[in-house]
C-alpha positions as a Markdown table, in Angstrom:
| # | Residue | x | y | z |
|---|---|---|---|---|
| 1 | Unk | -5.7 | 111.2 | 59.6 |
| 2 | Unk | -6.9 | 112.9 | 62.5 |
| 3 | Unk | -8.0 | 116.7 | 62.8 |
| 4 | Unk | -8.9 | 118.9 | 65.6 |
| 5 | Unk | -12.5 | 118.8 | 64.5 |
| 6 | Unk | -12.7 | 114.7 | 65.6 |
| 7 | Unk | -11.0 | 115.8 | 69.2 |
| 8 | Unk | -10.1 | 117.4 | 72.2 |
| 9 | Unk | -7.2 | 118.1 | 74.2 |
| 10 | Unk | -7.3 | 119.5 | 77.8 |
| 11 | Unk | -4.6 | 119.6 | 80.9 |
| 12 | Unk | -5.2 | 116.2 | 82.7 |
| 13 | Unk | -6.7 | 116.5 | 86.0 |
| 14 | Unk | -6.7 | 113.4 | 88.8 |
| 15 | Unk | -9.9 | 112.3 | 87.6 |
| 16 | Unk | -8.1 | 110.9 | 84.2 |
| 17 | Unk | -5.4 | 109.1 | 86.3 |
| 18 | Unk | -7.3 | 105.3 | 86.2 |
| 19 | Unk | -7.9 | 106.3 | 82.2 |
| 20 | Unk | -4.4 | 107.3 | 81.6 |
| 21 | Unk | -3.0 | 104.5 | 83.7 |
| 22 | Unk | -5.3 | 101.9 | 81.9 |
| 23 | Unk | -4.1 | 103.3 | 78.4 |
| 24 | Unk | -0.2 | 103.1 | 79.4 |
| 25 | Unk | -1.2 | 99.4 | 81.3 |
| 26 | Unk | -2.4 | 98.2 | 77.0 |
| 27 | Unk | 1.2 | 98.5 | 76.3 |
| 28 | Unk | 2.8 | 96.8 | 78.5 |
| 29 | Unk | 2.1 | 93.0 | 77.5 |
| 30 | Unk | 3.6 | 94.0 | 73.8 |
| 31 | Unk | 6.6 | 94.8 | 75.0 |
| 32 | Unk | 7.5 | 98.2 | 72.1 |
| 33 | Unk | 6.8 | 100.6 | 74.3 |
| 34 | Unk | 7.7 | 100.9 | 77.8 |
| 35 | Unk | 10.2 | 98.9 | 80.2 |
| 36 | Unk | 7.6 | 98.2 | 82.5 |
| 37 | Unk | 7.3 | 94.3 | 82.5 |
| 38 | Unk | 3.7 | 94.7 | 84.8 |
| 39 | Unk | 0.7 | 96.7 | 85.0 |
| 40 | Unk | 1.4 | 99.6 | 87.0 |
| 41 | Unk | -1.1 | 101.0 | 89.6 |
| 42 | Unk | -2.8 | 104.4 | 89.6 |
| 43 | Unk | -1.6 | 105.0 | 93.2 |
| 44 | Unk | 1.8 | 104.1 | 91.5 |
| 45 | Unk | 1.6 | 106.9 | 89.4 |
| 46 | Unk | 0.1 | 109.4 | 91.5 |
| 47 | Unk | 3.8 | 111.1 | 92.2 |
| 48 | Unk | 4.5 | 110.7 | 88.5 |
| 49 | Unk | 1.2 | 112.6 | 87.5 |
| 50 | Unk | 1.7 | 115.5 | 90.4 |
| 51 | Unk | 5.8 | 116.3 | 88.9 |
| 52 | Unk | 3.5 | 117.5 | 85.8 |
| 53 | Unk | 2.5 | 121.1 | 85.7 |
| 54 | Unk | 0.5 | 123.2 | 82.8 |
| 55 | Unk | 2.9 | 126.0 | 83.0 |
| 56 | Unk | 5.9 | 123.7 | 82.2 |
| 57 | Unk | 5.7 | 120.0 | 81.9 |
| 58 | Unk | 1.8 | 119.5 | 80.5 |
| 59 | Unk | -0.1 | 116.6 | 80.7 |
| 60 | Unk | -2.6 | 116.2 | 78.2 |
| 61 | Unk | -5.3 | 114.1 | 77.8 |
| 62 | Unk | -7.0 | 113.8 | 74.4 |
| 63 | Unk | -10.5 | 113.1 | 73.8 |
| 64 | Unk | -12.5 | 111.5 | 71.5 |
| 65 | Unk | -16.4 | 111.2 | 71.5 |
| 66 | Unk | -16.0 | 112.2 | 74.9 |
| 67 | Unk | -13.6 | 109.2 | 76.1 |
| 68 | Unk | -10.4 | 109.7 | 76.6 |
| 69 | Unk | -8.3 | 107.2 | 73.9 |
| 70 | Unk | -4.6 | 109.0 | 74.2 |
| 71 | Unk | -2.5 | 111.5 | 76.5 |
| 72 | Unk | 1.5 | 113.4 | 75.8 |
| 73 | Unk | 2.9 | 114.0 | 79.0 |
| 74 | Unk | 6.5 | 116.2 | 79.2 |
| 75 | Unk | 8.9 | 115.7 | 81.6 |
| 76 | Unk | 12.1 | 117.0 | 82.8 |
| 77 | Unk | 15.1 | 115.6 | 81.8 |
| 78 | Unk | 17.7 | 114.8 | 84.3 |
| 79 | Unk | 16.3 | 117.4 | 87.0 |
| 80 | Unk | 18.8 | 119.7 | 87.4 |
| 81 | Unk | 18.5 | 123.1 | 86.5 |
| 82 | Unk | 20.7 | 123.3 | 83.0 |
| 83 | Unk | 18.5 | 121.4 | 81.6 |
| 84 | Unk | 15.6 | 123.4 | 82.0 |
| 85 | Unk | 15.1 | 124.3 | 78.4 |
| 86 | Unk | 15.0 | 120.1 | 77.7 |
| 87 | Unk | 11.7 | 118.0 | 77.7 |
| 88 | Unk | 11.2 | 113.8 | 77.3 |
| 89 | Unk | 8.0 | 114.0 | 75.4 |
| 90 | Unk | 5.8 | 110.9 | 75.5 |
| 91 | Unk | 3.2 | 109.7 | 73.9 |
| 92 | Unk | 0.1 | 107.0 | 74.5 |
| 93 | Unk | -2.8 | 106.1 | 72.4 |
| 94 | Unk | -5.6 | 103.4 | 73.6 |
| 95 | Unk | -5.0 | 100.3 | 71.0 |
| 96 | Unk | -8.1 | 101.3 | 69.0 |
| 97 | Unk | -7.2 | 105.1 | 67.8 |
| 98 | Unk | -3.3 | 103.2 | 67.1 |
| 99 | Unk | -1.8 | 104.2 | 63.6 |
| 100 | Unk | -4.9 | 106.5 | 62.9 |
| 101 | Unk | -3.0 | 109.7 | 63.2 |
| 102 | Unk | -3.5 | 110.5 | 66.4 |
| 103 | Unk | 0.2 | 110.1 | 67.4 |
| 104 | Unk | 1.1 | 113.0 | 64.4 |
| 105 | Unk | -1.2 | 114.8 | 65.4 |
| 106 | Unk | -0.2 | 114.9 | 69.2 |
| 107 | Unk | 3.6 | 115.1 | 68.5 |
| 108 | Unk | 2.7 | 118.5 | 66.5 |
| 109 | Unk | 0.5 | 119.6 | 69.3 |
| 110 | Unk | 4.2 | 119.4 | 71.7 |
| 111 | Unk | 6.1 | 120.7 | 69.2 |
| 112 | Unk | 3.8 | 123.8 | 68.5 |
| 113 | Unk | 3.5 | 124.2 | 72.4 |
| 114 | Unk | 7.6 | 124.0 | 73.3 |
| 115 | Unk | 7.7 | 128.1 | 73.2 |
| 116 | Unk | 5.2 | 129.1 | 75.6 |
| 117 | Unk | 6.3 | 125.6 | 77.9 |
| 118 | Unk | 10.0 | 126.9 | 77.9 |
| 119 | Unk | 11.1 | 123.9 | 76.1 |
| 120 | Unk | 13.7 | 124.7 | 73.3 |
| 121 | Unk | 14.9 | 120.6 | 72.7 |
| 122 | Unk | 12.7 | 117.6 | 72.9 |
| 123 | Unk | 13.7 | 114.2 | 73.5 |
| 124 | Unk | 12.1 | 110.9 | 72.7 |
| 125 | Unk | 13.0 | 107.8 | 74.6 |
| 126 | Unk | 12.0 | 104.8 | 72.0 |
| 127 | Unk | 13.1 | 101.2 | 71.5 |
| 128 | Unk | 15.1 | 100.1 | 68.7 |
| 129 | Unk | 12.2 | 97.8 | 67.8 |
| 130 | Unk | 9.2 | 100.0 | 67.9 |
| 131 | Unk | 9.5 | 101.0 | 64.3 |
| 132 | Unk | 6.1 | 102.6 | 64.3 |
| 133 | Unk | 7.4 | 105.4 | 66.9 |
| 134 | Unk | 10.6 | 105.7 | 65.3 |
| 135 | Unk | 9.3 | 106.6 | 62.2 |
| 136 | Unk | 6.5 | 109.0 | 63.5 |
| 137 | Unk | 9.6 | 110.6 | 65.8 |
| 138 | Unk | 11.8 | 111.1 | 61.8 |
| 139 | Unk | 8.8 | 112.6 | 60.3 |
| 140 | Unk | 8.7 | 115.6 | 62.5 |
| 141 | Unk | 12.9 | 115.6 | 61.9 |
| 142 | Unk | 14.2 | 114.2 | 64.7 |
| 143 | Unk | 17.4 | 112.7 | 65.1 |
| 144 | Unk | 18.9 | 109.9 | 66.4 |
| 145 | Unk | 21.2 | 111.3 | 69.0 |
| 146 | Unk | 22.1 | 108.4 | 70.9 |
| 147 | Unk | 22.0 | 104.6 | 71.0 |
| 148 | Unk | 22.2 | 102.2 | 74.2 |
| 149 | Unk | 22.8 | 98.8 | 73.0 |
| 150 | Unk | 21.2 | 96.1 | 75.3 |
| 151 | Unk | 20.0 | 98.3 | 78.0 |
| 152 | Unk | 16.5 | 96.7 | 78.5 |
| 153 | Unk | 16.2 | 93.1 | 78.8 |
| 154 | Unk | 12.1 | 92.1 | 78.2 |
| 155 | Unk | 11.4 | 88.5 | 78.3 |
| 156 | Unk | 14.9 | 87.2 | 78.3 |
| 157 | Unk | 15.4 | 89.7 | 75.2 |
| 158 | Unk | 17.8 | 92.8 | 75.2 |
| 159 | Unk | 16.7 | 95.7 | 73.7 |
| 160 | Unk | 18.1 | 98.5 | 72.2 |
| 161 | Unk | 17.2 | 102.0 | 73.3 |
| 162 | Unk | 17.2 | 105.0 | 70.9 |
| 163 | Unk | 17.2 | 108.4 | 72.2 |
| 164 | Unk | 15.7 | 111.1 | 69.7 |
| 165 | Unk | 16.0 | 114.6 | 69.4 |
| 166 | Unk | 15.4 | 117.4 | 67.9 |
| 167 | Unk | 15.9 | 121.4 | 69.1 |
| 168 | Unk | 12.5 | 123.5 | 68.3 |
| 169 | Unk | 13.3 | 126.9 | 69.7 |
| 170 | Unk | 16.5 | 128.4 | 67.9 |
């Protein structure tokens, strides 16, 4: 299980763009995790990492040893201004800190951050097959609050998506 004392977590700067792109470009080819069917680019994600902000929509890098082997990012959902107390969290670990308890202990990190951020309900985007997420997601007691039926197709395969969420500030 992973502790605080084994890591650190810090505000991403542009320096950590090639590292977080590299870590979200090791999910692609198994297909659980994002709808992305090719690597992406770190000039591709340059607009992506500049909508992020400390103040409000964090993205955090996590460190280990030194390297960086995982990063939560929170975005807006649906951009308009109702929905500014709603956040997509998401979260990316480097394949070999996977199922180690980095993901728990990132999740906890966003939920224990969601007062100061503004955020009072968090969302989780997560295909009906990635079981792994799912179940992390149910631990911290979120709730499935809506299922798309075949809106992905990967490979020739439609996919499920499952939308997760769960309301932290009361």
């Amino acid at each position: 299980m992973a502790t605080s004392s084994e890591i650190t977590m810090r505000d991403a700067t542009l320096h950590d763009l090639p590292a977080i792109v590299a870590i979200y470009n090791s999910t692609v080819a198994g297909r659980m995790v994002t709808a992305d069917t090719e690597e992406v680019s770190v000039e591709s994600r340059r607009k992506w990492f500049d909508e992020h902000s400390s103040i409000s929509r964090p993205l955090w890098v996590m460190e280990k040893n030194g390297e960086i082997c995982g990063w939560l990012s929170f975005q807006s959902f649906y951009n308009r201004p109702a929905y500014n107390g709603t956040a997509e969290v998401s979260i990316y670990l480097r394949e070999d800190t996977r199922g180690k308890g980095y993901g728990t202990y990132l999740l906890q990190q966003a939920i224990d951050a969601c007062p100061r951020l503004g955020v009072k309900t968090l969302l989780g985007f997560i295909f009906a097959h990635n079981e792994p997420s799912l179940k992390l997601f149910a631990r911290f007691g979120f709730e499935q609050w809506a299922h798309l039926p075949g809106i992905a197709e990967l490979d020739g395969v439609e996919r499920d998506l499952i939308i997760v969420g769960k309301r932290v500030v009361t």
